[in-house]
ROMAR-101097 format. One record per residue (C-alpha): x, y, z. Coordinates in nm, 4 decimals. Layout:
<marnu><east>X</east><north>Y</north><up>Z</up></marnu>
...
***
This chain:
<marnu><east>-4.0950</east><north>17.0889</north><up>11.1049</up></marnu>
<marnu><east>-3.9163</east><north>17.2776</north><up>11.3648</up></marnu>
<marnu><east>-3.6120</east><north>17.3297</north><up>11.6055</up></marnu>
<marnu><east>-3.5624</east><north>17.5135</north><up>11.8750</up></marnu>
<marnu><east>-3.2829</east><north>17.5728</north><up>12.2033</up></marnu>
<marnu><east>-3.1455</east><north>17.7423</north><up>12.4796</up></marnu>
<marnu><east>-2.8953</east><north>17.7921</north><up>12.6943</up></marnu>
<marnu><east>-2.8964</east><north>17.9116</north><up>13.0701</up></marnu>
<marnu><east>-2.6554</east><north>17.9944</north><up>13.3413</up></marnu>
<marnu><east>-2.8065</east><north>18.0495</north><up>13.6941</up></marnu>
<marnu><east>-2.5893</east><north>18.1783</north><up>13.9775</up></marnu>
<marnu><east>-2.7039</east><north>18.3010</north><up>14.3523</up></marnu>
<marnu><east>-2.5493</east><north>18.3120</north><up>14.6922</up></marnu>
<marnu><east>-2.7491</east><north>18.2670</north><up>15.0405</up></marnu>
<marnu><east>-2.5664</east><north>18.3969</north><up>15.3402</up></marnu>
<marnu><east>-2.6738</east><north>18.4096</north><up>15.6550</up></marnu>
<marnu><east>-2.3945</east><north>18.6335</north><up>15.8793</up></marnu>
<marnu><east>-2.5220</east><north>18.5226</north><up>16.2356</up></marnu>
<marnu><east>-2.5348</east><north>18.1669</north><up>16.1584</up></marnu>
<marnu><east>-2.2095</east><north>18.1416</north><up>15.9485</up></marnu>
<marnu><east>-2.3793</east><north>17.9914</north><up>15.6192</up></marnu>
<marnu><east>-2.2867</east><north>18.0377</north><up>15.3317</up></marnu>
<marnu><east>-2.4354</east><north>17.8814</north><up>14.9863</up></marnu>
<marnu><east>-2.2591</east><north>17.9346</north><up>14.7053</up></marnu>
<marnu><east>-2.4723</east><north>17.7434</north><up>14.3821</up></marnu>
<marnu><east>-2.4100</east><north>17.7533</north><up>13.9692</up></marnu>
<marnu><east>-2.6207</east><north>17.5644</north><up>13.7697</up></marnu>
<marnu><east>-2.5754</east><north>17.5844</north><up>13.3832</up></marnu>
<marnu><east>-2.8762</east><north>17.4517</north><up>13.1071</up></marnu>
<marnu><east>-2.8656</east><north>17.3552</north><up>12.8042</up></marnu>
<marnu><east>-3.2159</east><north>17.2138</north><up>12.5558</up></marnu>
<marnu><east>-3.2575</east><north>17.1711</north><up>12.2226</up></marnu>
<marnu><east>-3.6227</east><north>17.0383</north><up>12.0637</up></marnu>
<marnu><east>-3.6785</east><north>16.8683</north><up>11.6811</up></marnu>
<marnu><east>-4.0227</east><north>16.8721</north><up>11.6479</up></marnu>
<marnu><east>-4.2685</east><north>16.8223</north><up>11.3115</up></marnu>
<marnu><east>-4.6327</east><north>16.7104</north><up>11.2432</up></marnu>
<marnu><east>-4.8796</east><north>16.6455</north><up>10.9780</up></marnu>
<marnu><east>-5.2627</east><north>16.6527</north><up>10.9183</up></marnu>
<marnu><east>-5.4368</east><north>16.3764</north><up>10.6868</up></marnu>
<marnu><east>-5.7950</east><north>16.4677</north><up>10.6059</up></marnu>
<marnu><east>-6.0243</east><north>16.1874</north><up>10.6804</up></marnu>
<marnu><east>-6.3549</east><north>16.2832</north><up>10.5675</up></marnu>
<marnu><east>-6.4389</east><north>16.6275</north><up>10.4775</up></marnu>
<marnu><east>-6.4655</east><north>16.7776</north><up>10.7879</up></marnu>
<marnu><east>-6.3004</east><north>16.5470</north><up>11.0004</up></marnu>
<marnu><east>-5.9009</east><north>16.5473</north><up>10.9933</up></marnu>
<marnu><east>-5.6483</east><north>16.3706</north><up>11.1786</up></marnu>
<marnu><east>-5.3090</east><north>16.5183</north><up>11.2976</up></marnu>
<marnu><east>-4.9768</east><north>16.2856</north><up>11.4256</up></marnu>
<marnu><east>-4.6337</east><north>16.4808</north><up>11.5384</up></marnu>
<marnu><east>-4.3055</east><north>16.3760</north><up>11.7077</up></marnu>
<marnu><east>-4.1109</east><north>16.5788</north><up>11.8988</up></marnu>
<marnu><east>-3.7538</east><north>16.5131</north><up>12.0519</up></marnu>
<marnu><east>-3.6698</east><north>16.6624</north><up>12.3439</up></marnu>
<marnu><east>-3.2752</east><north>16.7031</north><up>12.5018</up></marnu>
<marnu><east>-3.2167</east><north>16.8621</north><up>12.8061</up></marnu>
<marnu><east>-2.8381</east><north>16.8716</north><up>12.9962</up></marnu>
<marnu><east>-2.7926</east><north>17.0124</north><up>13.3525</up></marnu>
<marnu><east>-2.4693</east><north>17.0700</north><up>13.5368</up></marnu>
<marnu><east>-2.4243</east><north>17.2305</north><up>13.9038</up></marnu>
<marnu><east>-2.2033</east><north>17.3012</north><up>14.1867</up></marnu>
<marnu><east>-2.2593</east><north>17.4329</north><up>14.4958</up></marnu>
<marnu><east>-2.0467</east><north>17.5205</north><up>14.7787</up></marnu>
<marnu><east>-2.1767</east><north>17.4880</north><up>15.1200</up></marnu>
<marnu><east>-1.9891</east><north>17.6003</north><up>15.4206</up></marnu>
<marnu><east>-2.1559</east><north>17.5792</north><up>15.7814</up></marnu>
<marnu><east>-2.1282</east><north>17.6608</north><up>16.1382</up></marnu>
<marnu><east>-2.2493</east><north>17.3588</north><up>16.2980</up></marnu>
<marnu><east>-2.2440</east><north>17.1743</north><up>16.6451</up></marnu>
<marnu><east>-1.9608</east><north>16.9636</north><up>16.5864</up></marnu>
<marnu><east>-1.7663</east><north>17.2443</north><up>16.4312</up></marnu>
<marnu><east>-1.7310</east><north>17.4368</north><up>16.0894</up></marnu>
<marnu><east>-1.8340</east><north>17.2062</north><up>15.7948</up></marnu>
<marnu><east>-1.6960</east><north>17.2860</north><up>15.4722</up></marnu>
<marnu><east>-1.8496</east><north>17.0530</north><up>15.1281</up></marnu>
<marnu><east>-1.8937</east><north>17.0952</north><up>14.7622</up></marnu>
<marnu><east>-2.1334</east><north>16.8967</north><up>14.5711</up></marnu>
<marnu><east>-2.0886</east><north>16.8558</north><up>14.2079</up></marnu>
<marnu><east>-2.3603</east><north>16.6962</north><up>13.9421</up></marnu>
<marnu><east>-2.4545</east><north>16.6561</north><up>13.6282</up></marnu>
<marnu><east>-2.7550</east><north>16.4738</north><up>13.4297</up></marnu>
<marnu><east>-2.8687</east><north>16.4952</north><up>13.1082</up></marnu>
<marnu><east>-3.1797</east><north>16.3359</north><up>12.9196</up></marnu>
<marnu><east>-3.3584</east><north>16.2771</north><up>12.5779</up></marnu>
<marnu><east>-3.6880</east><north>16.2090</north><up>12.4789</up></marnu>
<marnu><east>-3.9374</east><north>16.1192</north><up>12.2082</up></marnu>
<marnu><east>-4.2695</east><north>16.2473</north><up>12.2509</up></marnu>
<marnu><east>-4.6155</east><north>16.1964</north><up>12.0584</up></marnu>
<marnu><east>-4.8807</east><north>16.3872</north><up>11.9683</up></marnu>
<marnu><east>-5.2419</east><north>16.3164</north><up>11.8005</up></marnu>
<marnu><east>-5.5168</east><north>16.5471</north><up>11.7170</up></marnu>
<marnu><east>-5.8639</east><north>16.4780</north><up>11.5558</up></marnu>
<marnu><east>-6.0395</east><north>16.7900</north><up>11.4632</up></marnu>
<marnu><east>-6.4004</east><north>16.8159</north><up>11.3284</up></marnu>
<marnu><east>-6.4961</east><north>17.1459</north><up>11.1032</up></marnu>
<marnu><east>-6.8760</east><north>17.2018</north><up>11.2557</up></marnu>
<marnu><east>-6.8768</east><north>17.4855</north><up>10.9656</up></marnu>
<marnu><east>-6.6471</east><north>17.7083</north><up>10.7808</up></marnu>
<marnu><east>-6.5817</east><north>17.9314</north><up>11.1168</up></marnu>
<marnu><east>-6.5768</east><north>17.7526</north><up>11.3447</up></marnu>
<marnu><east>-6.3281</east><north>17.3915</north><up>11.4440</up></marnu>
<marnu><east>-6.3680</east><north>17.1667</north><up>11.7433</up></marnu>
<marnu><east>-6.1094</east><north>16.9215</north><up>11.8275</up></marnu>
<marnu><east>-5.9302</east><north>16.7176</north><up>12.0920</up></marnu>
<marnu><east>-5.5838</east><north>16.5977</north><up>12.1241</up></marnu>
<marnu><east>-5.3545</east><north>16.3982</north><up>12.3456</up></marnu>
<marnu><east>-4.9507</east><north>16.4329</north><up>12.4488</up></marnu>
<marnu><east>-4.7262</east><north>16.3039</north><up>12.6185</up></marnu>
<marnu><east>-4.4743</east><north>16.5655</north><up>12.7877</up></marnu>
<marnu><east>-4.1252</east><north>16.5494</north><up>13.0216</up></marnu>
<marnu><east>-3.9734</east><north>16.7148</north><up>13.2733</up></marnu>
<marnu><east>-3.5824</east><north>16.6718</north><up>13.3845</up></marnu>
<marnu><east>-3.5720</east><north>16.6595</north><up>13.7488</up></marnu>
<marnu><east>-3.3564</east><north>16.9287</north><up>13.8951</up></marnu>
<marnu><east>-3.1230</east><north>17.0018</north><up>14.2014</up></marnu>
<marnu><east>-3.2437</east><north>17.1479</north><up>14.5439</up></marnu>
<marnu><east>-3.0776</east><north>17.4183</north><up>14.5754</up></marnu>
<marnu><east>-3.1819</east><north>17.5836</north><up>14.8929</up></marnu>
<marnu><east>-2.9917</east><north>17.2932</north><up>15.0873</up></marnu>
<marnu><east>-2.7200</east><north>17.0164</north><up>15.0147</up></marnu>
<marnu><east>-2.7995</east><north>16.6907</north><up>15.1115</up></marnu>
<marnu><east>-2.5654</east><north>16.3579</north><up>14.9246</up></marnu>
***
């Protein structure tokens, strides 16, 4: 049994002087995992393992975004948030070919938020 977290904040600017942009982008992360497994020996050699883990993952930006463009200067910011949970399996079977040595094989499933571009602003 398990838990782990984090906590991120990620700030950067992109200028560009002769084209008059400017990008202006926070982005703050926040995670936290609950995770646990056990192993139930089948046979003597052969053994079975099963685990959960919960996954939480919250995302916030802004980015300012100021521009020179052909109808004139264009001035936005773009706000968002998201956030997401998860439940996510995991199986093992193992098989001791001796006292050294252990093969196995096991299958997950795994996630992955989906983040912000932010090298440009598009709504």
């Amino acid at each position: 049994m398990g838990i782990s977290g984090f906590t991120e904040e990620i700030d950067f600017r992109i200028v560009v002087n002769g084209l008059g942009l400017e990008r202006d982008t926070n982005i703050e992360r926040a995670g936290y995992a609950l995770f646990g497994q056990g192993t139930y020996t089948l046979w003597d050699r052969l053994h079975l393992t099963a685990g959960l883990r919960y996954d939480y993952l919250d995302l916030e930006g802004e980015q300012y975004h100021r521009d020179i463009g052909m109808m004139g200067p264009i001035q936005n910011t773009y706000k968002g948030e998201r956030d997401s949970g998860e439940v996510l399996p995991k199986f093992s079977l193992g098989y001791d070919v001796n006292k050294n040595i252990m093969t196995y094989i096991t299958m997950r499933l795994g996630s992955k938020i989906c983040c912000w571009t932010t090298g440009c602003s598009l709504t």
